[in-house]
C-alpha positions as a LaTeX table, in Angstrom:
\begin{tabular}{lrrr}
\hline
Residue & $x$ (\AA) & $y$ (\AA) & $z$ (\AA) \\
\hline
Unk1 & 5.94 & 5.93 & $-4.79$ \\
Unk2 & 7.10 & 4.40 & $-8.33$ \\
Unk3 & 10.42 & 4.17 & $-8.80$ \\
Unk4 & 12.10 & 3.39 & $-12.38$ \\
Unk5 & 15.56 & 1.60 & $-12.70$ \\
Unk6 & 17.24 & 1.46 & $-15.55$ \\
Unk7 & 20.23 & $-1.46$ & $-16.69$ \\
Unk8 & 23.21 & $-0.23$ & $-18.67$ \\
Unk9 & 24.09 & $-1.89$ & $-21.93$ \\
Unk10 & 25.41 & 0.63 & $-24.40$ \\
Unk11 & 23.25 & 0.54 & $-27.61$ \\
Unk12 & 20.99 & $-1.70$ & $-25.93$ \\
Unk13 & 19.47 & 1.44 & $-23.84$ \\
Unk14 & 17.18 & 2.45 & $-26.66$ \\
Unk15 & 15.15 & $-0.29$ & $-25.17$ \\
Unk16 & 14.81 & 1.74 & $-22.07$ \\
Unk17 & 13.15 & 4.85 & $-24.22$ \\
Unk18 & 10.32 & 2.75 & $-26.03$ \\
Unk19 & 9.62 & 1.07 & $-22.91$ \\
Unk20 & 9.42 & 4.24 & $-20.83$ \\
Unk21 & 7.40 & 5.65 & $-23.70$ \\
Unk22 & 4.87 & 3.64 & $-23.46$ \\
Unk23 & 4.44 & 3.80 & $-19.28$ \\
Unk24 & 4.41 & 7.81 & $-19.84$ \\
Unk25 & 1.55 & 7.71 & $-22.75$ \\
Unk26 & $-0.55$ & 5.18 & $-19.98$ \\
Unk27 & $-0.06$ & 7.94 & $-17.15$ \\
Unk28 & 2.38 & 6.62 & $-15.01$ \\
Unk29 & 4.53 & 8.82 & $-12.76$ \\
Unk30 & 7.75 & 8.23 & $-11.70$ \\
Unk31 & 8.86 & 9.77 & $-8.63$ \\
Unk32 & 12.67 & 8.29 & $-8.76$ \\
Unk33 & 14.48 & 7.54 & $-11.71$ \\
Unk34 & 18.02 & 5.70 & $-11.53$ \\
Unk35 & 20.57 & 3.40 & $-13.58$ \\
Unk36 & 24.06 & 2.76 & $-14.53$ \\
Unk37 & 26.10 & 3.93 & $-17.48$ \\
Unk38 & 23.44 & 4.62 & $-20.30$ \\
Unk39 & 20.61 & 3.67 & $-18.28$ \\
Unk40 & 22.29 & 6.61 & $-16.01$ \\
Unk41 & 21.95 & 9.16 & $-19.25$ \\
Unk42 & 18.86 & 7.98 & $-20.27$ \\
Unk43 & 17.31 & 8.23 & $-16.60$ \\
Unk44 & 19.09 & 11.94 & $-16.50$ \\
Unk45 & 17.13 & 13.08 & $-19.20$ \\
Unk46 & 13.82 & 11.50 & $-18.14$ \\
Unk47 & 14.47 & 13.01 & $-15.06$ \\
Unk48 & 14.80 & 16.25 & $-15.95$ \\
Unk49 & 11.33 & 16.58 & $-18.09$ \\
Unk50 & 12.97 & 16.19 & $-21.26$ \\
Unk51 & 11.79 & 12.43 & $-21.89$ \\
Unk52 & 10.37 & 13.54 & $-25.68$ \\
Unk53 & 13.96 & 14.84 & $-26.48$ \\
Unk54 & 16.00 & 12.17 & $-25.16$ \\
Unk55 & 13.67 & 9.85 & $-27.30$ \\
Unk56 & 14.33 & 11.81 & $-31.01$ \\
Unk57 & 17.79 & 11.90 & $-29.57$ \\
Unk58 & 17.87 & 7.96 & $-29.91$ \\
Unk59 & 16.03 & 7.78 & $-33.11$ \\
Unk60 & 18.56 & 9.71 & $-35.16$ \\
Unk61 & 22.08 & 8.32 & $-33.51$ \\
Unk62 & 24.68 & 5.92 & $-35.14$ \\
Unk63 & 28.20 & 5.02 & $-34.11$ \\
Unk64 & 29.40 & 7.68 & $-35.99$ \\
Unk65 & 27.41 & 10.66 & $-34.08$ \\
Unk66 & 28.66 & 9.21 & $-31.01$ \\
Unk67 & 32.74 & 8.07 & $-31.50$ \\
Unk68 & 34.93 & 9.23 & $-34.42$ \\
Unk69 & 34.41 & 6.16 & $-35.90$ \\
Unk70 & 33.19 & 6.05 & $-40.04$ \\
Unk71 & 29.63 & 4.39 & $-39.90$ \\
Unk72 & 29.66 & 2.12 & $-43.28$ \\
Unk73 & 32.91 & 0.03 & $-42.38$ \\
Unk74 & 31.86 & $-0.19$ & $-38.65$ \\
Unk75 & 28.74 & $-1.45$ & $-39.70$ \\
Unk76 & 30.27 & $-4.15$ & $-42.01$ \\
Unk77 & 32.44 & $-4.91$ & $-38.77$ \\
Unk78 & 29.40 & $-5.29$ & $-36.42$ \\
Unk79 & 27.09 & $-7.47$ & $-38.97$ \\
Unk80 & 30.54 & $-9.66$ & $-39.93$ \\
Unk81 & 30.59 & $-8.36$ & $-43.79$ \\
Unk82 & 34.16 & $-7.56$ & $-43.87$ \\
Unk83 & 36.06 & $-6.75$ & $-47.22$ \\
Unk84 & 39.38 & $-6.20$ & $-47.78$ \\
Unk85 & 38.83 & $-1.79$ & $-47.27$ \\
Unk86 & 37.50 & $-2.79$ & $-43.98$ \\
Unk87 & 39.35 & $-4.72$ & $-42.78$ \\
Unk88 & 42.03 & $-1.90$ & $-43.43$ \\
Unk89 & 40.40 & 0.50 & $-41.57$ \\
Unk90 & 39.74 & $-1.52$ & $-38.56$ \\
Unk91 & 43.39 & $-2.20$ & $-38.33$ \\
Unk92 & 44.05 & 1.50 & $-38.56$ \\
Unk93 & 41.41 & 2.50 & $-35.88$ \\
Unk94 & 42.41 & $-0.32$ & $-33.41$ \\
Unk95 & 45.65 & 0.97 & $-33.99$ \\
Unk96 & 44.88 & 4.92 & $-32.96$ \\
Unk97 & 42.66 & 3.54 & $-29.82$ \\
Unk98 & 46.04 & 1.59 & $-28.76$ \\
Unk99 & 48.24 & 4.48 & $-29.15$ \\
Unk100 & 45.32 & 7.04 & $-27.48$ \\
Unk101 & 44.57 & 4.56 & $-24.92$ \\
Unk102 & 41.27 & 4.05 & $-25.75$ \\
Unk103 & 38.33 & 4.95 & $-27.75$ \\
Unk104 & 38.12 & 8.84 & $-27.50$ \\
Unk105 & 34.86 & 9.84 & $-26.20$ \\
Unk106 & 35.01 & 13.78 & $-27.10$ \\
Unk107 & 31.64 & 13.10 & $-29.26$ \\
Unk108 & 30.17 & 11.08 & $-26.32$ \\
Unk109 & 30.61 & 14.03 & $-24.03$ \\
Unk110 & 29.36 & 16.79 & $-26.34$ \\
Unk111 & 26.45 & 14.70 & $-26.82$ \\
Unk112 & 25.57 & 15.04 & $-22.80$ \\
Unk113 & 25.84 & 19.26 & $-23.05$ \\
Unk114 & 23.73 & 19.03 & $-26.00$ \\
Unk115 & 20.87 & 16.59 & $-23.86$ \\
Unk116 & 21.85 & 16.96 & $-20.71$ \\
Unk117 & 20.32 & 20.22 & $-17.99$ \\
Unk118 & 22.29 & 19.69 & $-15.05$ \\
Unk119 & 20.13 & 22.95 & $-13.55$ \\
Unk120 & 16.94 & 20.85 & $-14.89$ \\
Unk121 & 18.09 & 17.60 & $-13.26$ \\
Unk122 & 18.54 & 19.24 & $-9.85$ \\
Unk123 & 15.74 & 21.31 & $-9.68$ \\
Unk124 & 13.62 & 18.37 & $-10.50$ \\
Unk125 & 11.14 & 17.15 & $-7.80$ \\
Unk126 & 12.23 & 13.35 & $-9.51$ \\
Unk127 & 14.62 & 11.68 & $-7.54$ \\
Unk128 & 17.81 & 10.82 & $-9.28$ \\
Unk129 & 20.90 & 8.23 & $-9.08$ \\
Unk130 & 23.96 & 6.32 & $-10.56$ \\
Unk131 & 26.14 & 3.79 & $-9.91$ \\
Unk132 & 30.28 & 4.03 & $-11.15$ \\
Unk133 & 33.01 & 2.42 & $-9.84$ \\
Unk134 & 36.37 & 4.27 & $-8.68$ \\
Unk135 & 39.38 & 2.39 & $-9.76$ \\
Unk136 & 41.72 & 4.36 & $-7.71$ \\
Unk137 & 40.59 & 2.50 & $-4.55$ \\
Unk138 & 38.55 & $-0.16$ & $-5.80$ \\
Unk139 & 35.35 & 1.22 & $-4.85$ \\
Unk140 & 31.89 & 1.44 & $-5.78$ \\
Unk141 & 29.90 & 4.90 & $-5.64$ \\
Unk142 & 25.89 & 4.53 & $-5.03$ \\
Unk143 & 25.19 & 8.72 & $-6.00$ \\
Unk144 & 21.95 & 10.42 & $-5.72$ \\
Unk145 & 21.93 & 13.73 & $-7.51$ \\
Unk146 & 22.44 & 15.53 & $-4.30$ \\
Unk147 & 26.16 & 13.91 & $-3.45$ \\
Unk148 & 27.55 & 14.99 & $-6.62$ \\
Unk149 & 29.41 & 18.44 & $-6.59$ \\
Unk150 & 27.47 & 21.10 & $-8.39$ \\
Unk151 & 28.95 & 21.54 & $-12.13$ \\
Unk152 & 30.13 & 17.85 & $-12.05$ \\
Unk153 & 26.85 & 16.08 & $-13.29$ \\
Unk154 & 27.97 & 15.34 & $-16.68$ \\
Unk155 & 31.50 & 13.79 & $-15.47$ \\
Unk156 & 30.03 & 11.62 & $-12.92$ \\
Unk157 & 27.52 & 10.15 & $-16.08$ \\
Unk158 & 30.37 & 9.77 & $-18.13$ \\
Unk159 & 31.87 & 8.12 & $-15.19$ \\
Unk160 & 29.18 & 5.91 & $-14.89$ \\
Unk161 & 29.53 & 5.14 & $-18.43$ \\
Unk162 & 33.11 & 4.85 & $-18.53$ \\
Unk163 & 33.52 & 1.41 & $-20.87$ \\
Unk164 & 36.43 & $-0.39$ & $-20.38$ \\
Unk165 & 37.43 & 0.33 & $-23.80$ \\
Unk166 & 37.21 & 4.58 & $-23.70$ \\
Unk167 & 40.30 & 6.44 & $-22.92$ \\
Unk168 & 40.04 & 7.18 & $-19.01$ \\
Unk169 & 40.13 & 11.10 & $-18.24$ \\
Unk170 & 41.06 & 11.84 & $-14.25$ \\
Unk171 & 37.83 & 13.08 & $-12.14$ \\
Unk172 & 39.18 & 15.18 & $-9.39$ \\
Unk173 & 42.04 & 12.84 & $-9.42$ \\
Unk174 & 40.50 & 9.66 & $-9.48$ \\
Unk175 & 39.51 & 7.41 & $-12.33$ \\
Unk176 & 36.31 & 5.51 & $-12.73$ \\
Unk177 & 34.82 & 2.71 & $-14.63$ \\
Unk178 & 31.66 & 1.89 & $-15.95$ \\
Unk179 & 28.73 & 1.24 & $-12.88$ \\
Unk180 & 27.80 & $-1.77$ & $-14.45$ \\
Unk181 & 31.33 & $-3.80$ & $-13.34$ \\
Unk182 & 28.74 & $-3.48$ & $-9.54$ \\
Unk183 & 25.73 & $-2.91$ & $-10.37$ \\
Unk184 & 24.41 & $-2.73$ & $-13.94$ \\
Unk185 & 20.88 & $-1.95$ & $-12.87$ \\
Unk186 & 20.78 & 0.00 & $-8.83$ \\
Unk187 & 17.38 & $-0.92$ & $-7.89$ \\
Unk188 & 18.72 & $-0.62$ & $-3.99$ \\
Unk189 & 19.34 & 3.31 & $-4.73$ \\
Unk190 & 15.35 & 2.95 & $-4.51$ \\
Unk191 & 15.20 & 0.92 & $-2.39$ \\
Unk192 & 17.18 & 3.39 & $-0.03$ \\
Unk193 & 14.98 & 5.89 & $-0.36$ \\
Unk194 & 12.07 & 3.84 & 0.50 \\
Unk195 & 10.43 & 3.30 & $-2.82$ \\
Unk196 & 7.62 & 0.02 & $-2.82$ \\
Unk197 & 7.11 & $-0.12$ & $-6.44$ \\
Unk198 & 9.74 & $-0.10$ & $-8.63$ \\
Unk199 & 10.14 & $-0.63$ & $-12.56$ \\
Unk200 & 13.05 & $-2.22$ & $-13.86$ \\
Unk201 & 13.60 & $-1.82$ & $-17.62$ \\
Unk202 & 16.15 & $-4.60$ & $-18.59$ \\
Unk203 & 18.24 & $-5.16$ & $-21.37$ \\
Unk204 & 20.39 & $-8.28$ & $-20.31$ \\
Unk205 & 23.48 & $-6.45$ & $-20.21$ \\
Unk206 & 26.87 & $-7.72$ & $-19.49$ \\
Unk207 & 27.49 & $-7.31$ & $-15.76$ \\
Unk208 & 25.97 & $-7.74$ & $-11.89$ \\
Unk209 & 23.28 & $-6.98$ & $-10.81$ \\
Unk210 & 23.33 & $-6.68$ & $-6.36$ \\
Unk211 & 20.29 & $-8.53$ & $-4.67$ \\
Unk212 & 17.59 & $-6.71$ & $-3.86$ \\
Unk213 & 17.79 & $-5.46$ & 0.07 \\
Unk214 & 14.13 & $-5.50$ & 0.82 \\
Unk215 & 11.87 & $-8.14$ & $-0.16$ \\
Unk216 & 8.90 & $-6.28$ & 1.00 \\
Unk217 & 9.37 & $-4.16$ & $-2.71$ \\
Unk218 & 7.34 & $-4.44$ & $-5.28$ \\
Unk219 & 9.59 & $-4.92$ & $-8.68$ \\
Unk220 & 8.09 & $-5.12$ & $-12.33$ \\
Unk221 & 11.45 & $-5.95$ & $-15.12$ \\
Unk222 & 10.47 & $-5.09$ & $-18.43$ \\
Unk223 & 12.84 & $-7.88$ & $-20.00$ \\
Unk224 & 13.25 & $-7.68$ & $-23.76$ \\
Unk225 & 11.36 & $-10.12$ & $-25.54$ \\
Unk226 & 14.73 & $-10.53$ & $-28.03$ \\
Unk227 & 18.03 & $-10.23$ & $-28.54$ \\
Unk228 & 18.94 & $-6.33$ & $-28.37$ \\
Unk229 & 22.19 & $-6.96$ & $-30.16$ \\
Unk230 & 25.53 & $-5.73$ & $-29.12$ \\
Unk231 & 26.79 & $-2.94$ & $-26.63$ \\
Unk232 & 28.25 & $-1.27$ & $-29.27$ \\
Unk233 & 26.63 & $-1.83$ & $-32.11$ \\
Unk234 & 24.42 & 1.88 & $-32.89$ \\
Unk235 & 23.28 & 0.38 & $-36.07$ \\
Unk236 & 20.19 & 2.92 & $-36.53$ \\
Unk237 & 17.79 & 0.14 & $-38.11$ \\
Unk238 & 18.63 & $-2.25$ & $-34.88$ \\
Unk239 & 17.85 & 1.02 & $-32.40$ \\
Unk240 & 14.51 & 1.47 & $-34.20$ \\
Unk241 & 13.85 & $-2.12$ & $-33.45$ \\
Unk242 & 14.42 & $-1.63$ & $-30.10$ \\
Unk243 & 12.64 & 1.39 & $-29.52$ \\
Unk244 & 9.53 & $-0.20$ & $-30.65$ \\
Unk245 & 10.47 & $-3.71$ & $-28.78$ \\
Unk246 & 11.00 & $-1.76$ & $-25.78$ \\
Unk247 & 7.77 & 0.08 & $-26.51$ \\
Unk248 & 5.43 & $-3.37$ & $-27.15$ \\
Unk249 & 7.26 & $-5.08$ & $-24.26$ \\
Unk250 & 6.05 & $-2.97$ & $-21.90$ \\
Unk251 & 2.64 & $-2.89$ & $-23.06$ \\
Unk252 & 2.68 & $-6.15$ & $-22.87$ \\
Unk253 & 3.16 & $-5.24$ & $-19.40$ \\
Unk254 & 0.80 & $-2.58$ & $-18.84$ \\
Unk255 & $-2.73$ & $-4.40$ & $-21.04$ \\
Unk256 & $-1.85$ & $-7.65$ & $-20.07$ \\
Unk257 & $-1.64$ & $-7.94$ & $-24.15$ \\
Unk258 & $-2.20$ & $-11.63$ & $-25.50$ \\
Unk259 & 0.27 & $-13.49$ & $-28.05$ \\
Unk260 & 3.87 & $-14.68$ & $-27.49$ \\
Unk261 & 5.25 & $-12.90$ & $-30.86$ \\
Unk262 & 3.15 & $-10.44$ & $-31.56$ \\
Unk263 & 0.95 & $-7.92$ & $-29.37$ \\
Unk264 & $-2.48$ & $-8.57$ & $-29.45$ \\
Unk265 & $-5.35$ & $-6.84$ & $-27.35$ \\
Unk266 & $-8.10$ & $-9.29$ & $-26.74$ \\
Unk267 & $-11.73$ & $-8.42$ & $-25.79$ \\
Unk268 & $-13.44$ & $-11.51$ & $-26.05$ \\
Unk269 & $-14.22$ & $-14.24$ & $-23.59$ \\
Unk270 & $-13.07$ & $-17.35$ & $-23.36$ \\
Unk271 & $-17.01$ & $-18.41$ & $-24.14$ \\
Unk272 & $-16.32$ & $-16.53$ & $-27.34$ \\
Unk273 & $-13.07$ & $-18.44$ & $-28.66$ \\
Unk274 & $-15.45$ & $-21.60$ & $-27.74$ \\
Unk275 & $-18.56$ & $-21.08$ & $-29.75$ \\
Unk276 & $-16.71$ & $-19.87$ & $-33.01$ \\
Unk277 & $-14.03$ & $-22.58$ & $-32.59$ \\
Unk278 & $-17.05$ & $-24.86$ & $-32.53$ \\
Unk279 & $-18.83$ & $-22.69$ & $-35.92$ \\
Unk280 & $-15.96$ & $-24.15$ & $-37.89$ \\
Unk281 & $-17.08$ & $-26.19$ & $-41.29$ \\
Unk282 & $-17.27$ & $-29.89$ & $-40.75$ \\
Unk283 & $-15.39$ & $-30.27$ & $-43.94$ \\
Unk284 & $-12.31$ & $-28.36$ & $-42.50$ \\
Unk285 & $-12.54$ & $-30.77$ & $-39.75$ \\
Unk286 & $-12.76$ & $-33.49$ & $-42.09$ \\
Unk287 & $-9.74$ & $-32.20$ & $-44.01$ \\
Unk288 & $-8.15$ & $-31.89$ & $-41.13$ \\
Unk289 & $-9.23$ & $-35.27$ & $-39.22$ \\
Unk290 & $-7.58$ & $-36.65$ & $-42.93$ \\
Unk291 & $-4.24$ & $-35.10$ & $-42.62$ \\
Unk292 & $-3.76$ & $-35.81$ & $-38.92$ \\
Unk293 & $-4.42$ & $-39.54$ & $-39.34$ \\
Unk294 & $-7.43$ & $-39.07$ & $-36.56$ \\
Unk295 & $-10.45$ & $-41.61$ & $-36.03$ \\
Unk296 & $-13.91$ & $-40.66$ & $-37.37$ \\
Unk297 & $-16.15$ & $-39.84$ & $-34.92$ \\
Unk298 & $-18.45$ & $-36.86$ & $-34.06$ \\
Unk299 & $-17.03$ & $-33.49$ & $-35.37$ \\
Unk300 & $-16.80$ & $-31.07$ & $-32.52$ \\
Unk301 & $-15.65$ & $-33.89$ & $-30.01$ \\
Unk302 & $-13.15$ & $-35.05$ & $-33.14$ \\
Unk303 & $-11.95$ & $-30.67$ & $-32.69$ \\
Unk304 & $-12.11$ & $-30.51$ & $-29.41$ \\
Unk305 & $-10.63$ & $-33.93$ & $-28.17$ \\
Unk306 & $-8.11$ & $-34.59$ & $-30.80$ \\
Unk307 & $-7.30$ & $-31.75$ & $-33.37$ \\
Unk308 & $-7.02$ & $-28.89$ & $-30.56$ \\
Unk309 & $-4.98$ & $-30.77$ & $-27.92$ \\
Unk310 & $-2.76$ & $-31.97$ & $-30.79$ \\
Unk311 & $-2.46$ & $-28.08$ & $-32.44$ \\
Unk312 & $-1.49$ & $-27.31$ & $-28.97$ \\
Unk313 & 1.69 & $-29.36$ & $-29.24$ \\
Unk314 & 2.42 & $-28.40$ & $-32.76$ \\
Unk315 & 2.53 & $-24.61$ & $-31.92$ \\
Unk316 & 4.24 & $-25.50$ & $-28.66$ \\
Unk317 & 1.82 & $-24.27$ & $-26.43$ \\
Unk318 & 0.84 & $-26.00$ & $-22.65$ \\
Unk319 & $-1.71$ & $-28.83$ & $-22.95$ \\
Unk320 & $-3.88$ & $-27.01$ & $-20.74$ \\
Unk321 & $-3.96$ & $-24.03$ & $-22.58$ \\
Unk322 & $-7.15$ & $-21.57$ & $-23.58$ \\
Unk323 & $-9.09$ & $-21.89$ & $-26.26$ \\
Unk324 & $-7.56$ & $-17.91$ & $-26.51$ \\
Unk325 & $-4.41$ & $-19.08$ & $-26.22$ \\
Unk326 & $-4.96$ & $-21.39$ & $-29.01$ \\
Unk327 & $-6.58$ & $-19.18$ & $-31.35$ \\
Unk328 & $-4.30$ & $-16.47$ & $-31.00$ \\
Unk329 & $-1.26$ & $-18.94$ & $-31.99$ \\
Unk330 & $-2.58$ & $-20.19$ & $-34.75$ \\
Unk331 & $-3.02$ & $-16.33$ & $-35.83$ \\
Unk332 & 0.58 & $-15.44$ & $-34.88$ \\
Unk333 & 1.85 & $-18.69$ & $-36.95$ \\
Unk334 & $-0.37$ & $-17.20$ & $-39.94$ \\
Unk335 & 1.10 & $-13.49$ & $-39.59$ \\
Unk336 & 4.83 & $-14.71$ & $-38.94$ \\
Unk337 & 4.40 & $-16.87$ & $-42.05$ \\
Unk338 & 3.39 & $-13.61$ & $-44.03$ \\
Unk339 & 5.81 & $-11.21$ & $-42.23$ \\
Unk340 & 3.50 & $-9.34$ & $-40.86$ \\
Unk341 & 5.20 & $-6.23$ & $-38.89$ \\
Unk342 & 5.59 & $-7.77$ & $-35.48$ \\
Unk343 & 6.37 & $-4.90$ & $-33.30$ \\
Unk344 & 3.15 & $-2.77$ & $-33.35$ \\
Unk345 & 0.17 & $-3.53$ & $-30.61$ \\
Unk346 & $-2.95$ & $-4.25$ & $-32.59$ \\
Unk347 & $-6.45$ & $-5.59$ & $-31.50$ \\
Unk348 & $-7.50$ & $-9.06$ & $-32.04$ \\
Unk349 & $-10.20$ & $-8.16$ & $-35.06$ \\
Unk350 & $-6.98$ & $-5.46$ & $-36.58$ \\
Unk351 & $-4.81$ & $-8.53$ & $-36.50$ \\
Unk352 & $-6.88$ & $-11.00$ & $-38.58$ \\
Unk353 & $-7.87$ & $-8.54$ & $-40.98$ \\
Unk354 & $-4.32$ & $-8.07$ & $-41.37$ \\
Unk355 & $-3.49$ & $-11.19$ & $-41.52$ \\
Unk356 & $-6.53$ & $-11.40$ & $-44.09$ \\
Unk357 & $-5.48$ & $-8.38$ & $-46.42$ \\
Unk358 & $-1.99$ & $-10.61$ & $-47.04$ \\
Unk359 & $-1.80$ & $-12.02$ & $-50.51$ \\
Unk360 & $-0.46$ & $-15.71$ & $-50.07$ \\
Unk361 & $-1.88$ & $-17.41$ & $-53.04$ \\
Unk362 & 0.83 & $-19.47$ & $-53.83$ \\
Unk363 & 0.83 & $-21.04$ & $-50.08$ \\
Unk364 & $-3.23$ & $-21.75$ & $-50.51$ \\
Unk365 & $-2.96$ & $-23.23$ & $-53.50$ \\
Unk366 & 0.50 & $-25.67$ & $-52.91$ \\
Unk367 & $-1.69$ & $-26.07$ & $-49.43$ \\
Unk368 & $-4.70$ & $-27.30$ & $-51.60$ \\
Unk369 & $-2.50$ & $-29.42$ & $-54.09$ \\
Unk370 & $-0.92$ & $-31.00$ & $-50.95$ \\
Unk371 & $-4.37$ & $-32.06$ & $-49.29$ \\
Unk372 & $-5.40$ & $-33.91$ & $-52.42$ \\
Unk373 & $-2.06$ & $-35.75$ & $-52.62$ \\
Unk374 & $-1.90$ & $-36.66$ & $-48.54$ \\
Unk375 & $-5.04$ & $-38.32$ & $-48.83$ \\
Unk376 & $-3.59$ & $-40.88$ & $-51.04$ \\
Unk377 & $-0.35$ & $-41.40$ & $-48.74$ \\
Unk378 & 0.00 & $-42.91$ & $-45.51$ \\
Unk379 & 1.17 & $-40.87$ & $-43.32$ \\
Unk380 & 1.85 & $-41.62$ & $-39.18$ \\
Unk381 & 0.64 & $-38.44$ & $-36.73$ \\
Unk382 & 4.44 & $-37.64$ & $-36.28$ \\
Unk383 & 5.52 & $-36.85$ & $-40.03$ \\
Unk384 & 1.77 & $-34.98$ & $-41.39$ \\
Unk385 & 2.53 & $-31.44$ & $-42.93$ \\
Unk386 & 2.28 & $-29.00$ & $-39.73$ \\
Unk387 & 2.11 & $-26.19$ & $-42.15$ \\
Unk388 & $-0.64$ & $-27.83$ & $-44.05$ \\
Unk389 & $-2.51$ & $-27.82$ & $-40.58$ \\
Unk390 & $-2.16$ & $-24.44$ & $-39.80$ \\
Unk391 & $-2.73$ & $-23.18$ & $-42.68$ \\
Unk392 & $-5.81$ & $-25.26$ & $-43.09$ \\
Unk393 & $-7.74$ & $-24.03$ & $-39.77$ \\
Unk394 & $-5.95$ & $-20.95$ & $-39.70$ \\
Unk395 & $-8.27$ & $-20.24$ & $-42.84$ \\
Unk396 & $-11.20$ & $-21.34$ & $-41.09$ \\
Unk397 & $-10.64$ & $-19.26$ & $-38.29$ \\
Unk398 & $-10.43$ & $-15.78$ & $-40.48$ \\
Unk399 & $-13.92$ & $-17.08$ & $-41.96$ \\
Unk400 & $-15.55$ & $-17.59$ & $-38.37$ \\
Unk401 & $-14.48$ & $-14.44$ & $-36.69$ \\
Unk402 & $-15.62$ & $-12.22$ & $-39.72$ \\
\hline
\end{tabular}
């Protein structure tokens, strides 16, 4: 069985929805879904069957659909652009959530009726679970669906998402915290129930995470490739990111996708890379041998001795590396250098024609002027141009895999 655990972390959790997006569109089947605070929401609604409208939920959502907060000055607040009207209206709201105890969460809440099918959830053949803390007696509650009282789904979730900063309402008169202050993502509730595969979509979140009981158990984490930004920040341009980060990460995961930046599906052997690394011009080798300060000798054992090996190091990749491993970062320096969109999965040929279709004139031709002038200046092998060199077999490599 395939178990899916999912770490709280506020706005972060829009991570968890690209991710999971991309395991549901490669078939997998998850037979027990749980996490803490939103990864307890977002696991509620997978877990129901209503993964597609938990996802548009998250597309459209800002901090102002989800406190009574105004969007523009909170913004300003999150990104550090504060003016002087911000600045007054942070004062005023930090005043109300001191004199209401907290942040109110009445939008929060009628957010959960509108996405959340408690009937759904526990009809559900999908296993379910959260993790909150009581306060009351310093406790920590491990709850599958089936220990929570019927009618009381959407409490305990708010429960579990209780942030230290919301005003705390009484549940059956106790008061609970957010899961993650124990366990911000519950892979033992799978564990318990004797799950040997288990998923755990990550987001770095602030708070524990309890070691793992069984060591026999298989565990994948999806870990975010970047920062996901703050808890709080529901910036709708920064959850876009993430839905597609979370989305790419995973199929990192799932294709065993090539590239450290960018997502790249590679079909060719490692034979391949070789013979069209070794169809490059001997005057780009030349050019190159030139700017690197390199010996003369035979071309191909001048590339594959000296100018790969030192590439390597420039692009900070292991000595011992692939000629695919190579390739592919010169490619990725190319593509970052034209902002090229990063978080999309594209095929190897996609990527260079990409890559190809990008008009950077100016950089060939300052790349051109700069060749003529290195010749003339003596240079050691730790100050030449590393742009210069990239750029220079970068080019050669769009012209060999054409």
């Amino acid at each position: 069985m395939i178990g899916l655990a999912l770490e709280g972390g506020g706005a972060k959790g829009a991570f968890h929805m690209g991710a999971t997006k991309a395991f549901i569109e490669e078939g997998y089947k998850f037979h027990g879904i749980v996490g803490t605070s939103i990864g307890a929401i977002n696991g509620a609604v997978i877990a129901q069957g209503d993964f597609e409208k938990g996802y548009n939920w998250w597309t459209k959502i800002d901090i102002s659909t989800i406190f009574n907060l105004e969007k523009i000055h909170m913004q300003k607040f999150m990104n550090r652009n504060i003016d002087k009207e911000t600045l007054i209206y942070i004062l005023s709201a930090m005043k109300n959530i001191i004199e209401n105890r907290g942040i109110d969460t009445k939008k929060m809440r009628e957010i959960l009726n509108n996405i959340i099918d408690e009937d759904k959830l526990r009809k559900s053949k999908i296993d379910f679970g959260m993790v909150t803390v009581s306060i009351s007696d310093f406790k920590p509650l491990n709850l599958y669906k089936e220990d929570i009282p019927n009618g009381k789904m959407i409490n305990y979730l708010m429960a579990s998402a209780n942030f230290p900063i919301f005003r705390i309402e009484p549940l059956d008169d106790r008061y609970y915290i957010d899961g993650g202050f124990y366990d911000n993502c519950p892979i033992n509730l799978l564990v318990k129930k004797k799950y040997t595969e288990i998923i755990a979509i990550r987001t770095l979140g602030i708070g524990p995470v309890q070691k793992v009981k069984n060591k026999n158990v298989k565990i994948v984490n999806i870990i975010p490739s970047e920062s996901l930004g703050r808890v709080l920040n529901f910036d709708n341009d920064l959850i876009q990111t993430n839905l597609k980060m979370g989305y790419c990460d995973a199929m990192r995961f799932i294709k065993k996708l090539k590239g450290r930046k960018y997502y790249i599906e590679s079909i060719y052997t490692e034979k391949t890379f070789f013979y069209k690394l070794s169809s490059m011009s001997k005057n780009t080798i030349d050019n190159l041998s030139i700017i690197m300060k390199l010996p003369s000798m035979d071309p191909l054992k001048l590339l594959f001795e000296r100018i790969l090996p030192d590439i390597s190091k420039i692009i900070n990749i292991q000595a011992l590396a692939s000629y695919e491993d190579i390739v592919i970062g010169i490619l990725e320096y190319m593509a970052e250098k034209r902002q090229i969109e990063r978080y999309k999965v594209y095929t190897l040929d996609d990527f260079i024609k990409v890559i190809k279709n990008v008009n950077l004139q100016k950089v060939s031709d300052s790349n051109k002027l700069t060749l003529d002038i290195i010749k003339k200046i003596k240079l050691t092998s730790t100050t030449y141009p590393k742009e210069i060199i990239l750029e220079q077999i970068g080019n050669e490599l769009l012209g060999v895999f054409e």
